[in-house]
C-alpha positions as CSV (number, residue, x, y, z in Angstrom):
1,X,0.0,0.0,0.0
2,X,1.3,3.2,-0.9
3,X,2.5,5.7,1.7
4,X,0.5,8.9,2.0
5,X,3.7,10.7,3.7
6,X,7.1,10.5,2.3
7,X,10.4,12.0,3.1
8,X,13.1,13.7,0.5
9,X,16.3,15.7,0.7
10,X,16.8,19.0,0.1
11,X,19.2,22.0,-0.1
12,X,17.9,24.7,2.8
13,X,21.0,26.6,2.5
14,X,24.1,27.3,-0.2
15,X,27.0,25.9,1.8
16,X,30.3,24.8,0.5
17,X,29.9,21.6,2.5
18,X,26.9,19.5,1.5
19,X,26.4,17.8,4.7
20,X,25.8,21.5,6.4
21,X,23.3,22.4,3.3
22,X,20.6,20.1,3.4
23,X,17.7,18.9,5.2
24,X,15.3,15.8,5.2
25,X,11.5,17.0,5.0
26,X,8.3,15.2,5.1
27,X,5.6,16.1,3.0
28,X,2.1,14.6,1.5
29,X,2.3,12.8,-2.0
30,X,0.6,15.3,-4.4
31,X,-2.5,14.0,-6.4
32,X,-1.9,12.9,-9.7
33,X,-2.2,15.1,-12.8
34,X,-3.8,13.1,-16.2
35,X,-0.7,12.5,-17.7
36,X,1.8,11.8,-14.7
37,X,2.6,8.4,-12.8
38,X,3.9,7.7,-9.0
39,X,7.0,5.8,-8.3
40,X,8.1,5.0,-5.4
41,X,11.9,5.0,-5.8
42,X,13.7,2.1,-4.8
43,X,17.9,2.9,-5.7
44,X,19.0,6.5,-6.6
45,X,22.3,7.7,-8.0
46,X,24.8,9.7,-6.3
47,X,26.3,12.2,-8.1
48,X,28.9,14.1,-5.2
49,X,30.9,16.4,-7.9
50,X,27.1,18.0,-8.9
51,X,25.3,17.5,-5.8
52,X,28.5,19.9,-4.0
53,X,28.5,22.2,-6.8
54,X,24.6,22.4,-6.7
55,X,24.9,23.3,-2.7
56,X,27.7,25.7,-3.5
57,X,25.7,27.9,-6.0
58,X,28.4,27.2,-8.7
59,X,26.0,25.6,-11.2
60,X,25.6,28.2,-13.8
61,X,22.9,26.6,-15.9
62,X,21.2,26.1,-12.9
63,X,21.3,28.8,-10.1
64,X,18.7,27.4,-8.0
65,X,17.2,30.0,-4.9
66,X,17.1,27.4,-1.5
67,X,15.3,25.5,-0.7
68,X,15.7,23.1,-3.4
69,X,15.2,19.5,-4.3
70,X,18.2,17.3,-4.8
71,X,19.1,14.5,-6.5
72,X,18.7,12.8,-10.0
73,X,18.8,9.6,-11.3
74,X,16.6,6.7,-10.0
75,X,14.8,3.4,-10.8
76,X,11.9,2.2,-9.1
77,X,8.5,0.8,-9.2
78,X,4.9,2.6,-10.8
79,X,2.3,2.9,-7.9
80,X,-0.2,4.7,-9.8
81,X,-0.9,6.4,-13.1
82,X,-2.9,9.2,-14.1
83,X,-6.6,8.6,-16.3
84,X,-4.6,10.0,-20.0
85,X,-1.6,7.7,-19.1
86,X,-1.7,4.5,-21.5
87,X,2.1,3.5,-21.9
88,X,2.6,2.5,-18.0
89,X,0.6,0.5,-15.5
90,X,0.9,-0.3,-11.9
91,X,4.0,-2.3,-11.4
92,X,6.4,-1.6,-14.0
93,X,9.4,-0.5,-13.6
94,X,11.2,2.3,-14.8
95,X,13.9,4.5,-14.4
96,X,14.3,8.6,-14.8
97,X,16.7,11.1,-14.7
98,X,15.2,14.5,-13.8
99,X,16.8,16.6,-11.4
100,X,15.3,16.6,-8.1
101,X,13.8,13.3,-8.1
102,X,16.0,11.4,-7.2
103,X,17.2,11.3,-3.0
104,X,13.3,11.0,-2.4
105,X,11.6,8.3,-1.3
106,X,8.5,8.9,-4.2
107,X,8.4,10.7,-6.9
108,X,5.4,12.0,-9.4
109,X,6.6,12.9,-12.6
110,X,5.7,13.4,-16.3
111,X,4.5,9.5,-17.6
112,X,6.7,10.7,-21.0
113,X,9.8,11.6,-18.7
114,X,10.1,8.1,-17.5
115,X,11.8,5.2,-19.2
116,X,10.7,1.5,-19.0
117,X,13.4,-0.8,-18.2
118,X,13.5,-4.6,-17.2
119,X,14.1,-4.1,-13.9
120,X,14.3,-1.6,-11.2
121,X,17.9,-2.8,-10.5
122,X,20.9,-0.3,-9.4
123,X,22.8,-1.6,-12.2
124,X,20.9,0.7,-14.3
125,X,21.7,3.9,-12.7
126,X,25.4,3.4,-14.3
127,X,23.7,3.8,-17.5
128,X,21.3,6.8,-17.0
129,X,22.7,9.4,-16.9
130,X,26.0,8.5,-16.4
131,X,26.4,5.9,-19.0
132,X,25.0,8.2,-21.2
133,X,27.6,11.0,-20.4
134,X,30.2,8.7,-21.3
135,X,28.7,8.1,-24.4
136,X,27.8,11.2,-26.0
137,X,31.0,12.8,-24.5
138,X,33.5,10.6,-26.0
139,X,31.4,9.9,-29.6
140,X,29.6,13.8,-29.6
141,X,32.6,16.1,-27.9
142,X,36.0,14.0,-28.2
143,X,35.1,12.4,-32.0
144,X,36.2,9.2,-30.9
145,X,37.2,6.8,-33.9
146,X,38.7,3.6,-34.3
147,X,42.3,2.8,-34.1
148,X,43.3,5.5,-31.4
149,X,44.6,5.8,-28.5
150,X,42.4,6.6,-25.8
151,X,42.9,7.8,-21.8
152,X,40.0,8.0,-19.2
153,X,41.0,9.3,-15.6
154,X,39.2,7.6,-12.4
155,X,39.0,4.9,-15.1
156,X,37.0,2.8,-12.6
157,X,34.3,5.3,-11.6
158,X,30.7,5.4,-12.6
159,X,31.2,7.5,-15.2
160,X,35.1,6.0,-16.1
161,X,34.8,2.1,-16.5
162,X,31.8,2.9,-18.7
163,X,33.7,4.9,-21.2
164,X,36.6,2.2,-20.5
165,X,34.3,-0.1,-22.1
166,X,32.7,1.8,-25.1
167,X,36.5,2.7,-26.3
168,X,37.4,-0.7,-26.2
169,X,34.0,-1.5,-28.1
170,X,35.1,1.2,-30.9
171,X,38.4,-1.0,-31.2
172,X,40.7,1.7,-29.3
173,X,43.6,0.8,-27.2
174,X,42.7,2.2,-24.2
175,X,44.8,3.3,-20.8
176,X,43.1,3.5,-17.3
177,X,44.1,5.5,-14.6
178,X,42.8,4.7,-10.9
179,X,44.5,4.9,-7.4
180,X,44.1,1.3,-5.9
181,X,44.6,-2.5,-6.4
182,X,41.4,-3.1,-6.8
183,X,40.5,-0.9,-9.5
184,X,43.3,-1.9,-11.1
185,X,41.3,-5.2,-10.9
186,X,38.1,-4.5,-12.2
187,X,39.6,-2.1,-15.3
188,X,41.5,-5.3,-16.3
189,X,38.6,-7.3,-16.3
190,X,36.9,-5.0,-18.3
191,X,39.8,-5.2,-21.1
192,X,41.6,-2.1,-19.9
193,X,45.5,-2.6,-22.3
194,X,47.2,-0.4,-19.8
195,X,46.1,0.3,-16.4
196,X,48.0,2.8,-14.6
197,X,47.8,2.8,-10.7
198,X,48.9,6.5,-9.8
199,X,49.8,5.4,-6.3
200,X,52.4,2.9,-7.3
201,X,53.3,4.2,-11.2
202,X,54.0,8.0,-12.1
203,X,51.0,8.7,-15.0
204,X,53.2,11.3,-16.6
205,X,56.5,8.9,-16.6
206,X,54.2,5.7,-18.4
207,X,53.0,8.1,-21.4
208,X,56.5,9.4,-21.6
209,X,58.1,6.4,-22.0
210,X,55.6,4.4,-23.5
211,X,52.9,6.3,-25.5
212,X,55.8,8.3,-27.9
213,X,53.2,9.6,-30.2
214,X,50.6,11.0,-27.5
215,X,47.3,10.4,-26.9
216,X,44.1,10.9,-29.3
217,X,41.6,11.2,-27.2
218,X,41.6,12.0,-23.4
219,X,38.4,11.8,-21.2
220,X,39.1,13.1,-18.2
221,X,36.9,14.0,-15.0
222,X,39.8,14.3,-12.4
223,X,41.3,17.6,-12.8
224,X,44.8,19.5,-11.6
225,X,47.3,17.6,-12.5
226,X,45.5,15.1,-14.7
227,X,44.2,17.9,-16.7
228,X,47.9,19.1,-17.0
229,X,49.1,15.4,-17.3
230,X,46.7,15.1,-20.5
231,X,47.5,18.3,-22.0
232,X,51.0,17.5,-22.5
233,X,50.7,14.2,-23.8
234,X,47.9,15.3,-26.6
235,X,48.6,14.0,-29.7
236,X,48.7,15.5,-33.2
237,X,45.2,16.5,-33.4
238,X,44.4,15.4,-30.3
239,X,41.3,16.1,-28.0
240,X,41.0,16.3,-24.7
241,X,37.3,15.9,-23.2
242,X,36.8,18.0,-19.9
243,X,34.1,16.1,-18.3
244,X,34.6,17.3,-14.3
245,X,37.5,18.4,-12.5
246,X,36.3,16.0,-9.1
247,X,39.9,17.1,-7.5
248,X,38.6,20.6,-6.7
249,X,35.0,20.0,-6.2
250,X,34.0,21.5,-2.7
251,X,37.4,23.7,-2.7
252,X,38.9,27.0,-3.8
253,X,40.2,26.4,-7.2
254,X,43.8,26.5,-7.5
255,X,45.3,29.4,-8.9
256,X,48.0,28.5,-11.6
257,X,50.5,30.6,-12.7
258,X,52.1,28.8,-16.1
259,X,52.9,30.1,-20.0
260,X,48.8,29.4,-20.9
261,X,48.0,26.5,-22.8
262,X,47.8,27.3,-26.1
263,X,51.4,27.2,-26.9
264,X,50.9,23.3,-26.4
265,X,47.9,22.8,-28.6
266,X,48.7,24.7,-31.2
267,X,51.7,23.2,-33.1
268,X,49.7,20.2,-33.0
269,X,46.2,21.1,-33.9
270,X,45.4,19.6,-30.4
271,X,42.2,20.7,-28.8
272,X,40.7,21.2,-24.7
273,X,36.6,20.6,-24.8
274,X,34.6,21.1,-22.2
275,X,31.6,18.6,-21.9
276,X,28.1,19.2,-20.1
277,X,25.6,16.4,-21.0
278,X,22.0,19.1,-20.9
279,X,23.8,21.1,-23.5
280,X,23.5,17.6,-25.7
281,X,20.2,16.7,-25.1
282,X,19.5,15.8,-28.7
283,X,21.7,13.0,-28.3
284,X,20.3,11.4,-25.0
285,X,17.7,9.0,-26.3
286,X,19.5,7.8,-29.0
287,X,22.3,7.1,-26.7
288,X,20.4,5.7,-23.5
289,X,18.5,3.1,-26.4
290,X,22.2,2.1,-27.5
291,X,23.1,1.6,-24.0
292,X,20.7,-0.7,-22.9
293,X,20.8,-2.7,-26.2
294,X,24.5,-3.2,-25.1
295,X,23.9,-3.8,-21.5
296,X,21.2,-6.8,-21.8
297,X,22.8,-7.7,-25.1
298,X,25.7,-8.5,-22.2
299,X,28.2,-6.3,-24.2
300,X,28.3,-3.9,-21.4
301,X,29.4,-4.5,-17.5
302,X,27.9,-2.4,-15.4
303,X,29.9,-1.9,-11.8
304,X,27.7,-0.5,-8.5
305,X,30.2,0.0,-5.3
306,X,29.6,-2.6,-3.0
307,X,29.3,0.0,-0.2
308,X,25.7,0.1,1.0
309,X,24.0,3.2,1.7
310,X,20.6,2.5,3.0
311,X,17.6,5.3,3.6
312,X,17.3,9.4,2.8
313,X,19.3,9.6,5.7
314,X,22.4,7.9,4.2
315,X,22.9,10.5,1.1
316,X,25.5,13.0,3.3
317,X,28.0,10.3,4.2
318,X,27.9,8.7,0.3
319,X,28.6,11.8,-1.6
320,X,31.5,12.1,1.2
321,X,32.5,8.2,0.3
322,X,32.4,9.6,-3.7
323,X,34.1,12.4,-2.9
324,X,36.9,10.7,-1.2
325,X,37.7,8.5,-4.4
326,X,37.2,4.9,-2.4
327,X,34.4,4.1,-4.8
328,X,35.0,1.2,-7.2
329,X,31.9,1.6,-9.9
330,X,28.6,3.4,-9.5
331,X,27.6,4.3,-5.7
332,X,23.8,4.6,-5.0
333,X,21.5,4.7,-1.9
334,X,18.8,2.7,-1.4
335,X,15.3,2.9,-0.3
């Protein structure tokens, strides 16, 4: 039986710590319009580098006035459709990826803003949005081809041991950098040629001595001295995707005083992108169909952290976990 109180997160204050910004609320479920459904969330997606960001006030596109709801990605389970709604029914299970509905315990959305999935597994939070970002970022923003040499940072993130995955896929030879044994694990089971443990192994030494003619194609969502790591090593026409800068999320960006960067990509037609999946929205459905074809086609692993974050209450202490870079794969809460 469906709840008639439920409990969500939200940001009551811009903070630069997220734990000091939010609050959990309880309020009624609102009735249903026509042409929404209720779902009653079951996993959600942490996102710490955006959720911080958000709580900061340092998401342009956004700018959100407190208090605000928080989260985005989640799957779950429909409770209830409106009297227009035909392509759902009680008990399916879908997913959705709308910000703000996701560290809630139910949600009432748009029935055309859901997606239908198999089942309302966490193993398909990897692939909505985040899958997705990895997707339309490397094809979309870095031009990825076939034959090239490509290197994702925090390889074995959510975001990172997707794109791992689709490079390989493309026929790439693809390097891997992560900061523990068992990353270093999982990126070789998912085919990873060169897997570079930054604790043990110096990133910048490795592409020096091995990787003579640079790197195509860099995905990176570290940051500091990844970013400046990549730059260097571009190849002749290479691109380098900016898809986060994690390193500095929740700090004072570091002030850098260098000769600026253009000086490196210009004698070789190189190239810095910055990547932002809403400004590519005409490529999400294409790419979240493709996804899914690959993931229950068994072409694509999927990785969720083993860490388990249970309950609305949870949320603070795993985007802390993310943040801290222990994660091995996706982390999500769960309801």
């Amino acid at each position: 039986m469906t709840k008639r109180r439920y409990r969500k997160l939200v940001a009551r204050r811009l903070s630069p710590d997220f734990a000091t910004a939010v609050d959990i609320v309880e309020e009624n479920l609102p009735a249903l319009s026509a042409d929404q459904i209720l779902i009653r969330n079951q996993f959600a997606g942490i996102n710490a580098g955006f959720d911080t960001l958000l709580c900061r006030g340092e998401v342009p596109y956004v700018n959100p006035t407190p208090p605000f709801d928080l989260g985005v990605e989640a799957v779950g389970t429909v409770e209830a459709v409106g009297s227009a709604v035909t392509a759902f029914q009680v008990g399916d299970a879908v997913a959705t990826t709308q910000r703000g509905h996701g560290y809630r315990e139910y949600q009432v959305i748009r029935s055309d803003l859901a997606v239908k999935i198999r089942a309302a597994t966490p193993e398909i939070l990897t692939l909505m949005p985040t899958g997705i970002s990895a997707l339309v970022g490397l094809e979309q923003v870095g031009e990825m081809r076939t034959q090239e040499t490509v290197l994702v940072t925090a390889a074995a993130g959510g975001i990172g041991h997707i794109a791992v995955q689709l490079a390989k896929l493309a026929g790439n030879h693809v390097i891997g950098t992560c900061g523990s044994g068992a990353k270093a694990k999982l990126l070789r089971t998912l085919g990873c040629d060169r897997v570079i443990n930054y604790r043990q192994e110096n990133v910048q030494d490795i592409l020096s001595q091995h990787y003579l003619d640079g790197i195509d194609l860099v995905f990176d969502c570290v940051g500091k001295h990844m970013f400046d790591t990549g730059v260097d090593h571009l190849a002749v026409k290479g691109r380098f995707v900016v898809v986060g800068f994690i390193s500095e999320y929740g700090k004072v960006l570091e002030n850098v005083t260098r000769p600026r960067i253009y000086e490196k990509l210009f004698w070789k037609s190189a190239s810095v992108r910055g990547f932002l999946l809403p400004r590519y929205a005409e490529h999400i459905p294409t790419a979240r169909d493709r996804l899914l074809d690959l993931y229950y086609s068994h072409q694509l692993q999927v990785s969720v952290d083993p860490k388990i974050f249970q309950g609305i209450d949870s949320i603070p202490s795993a985007v802390n976990y993310l943040l801290s870079g222990q994660n091995c794969g996706k982390v999500v809460v769960r309801y």
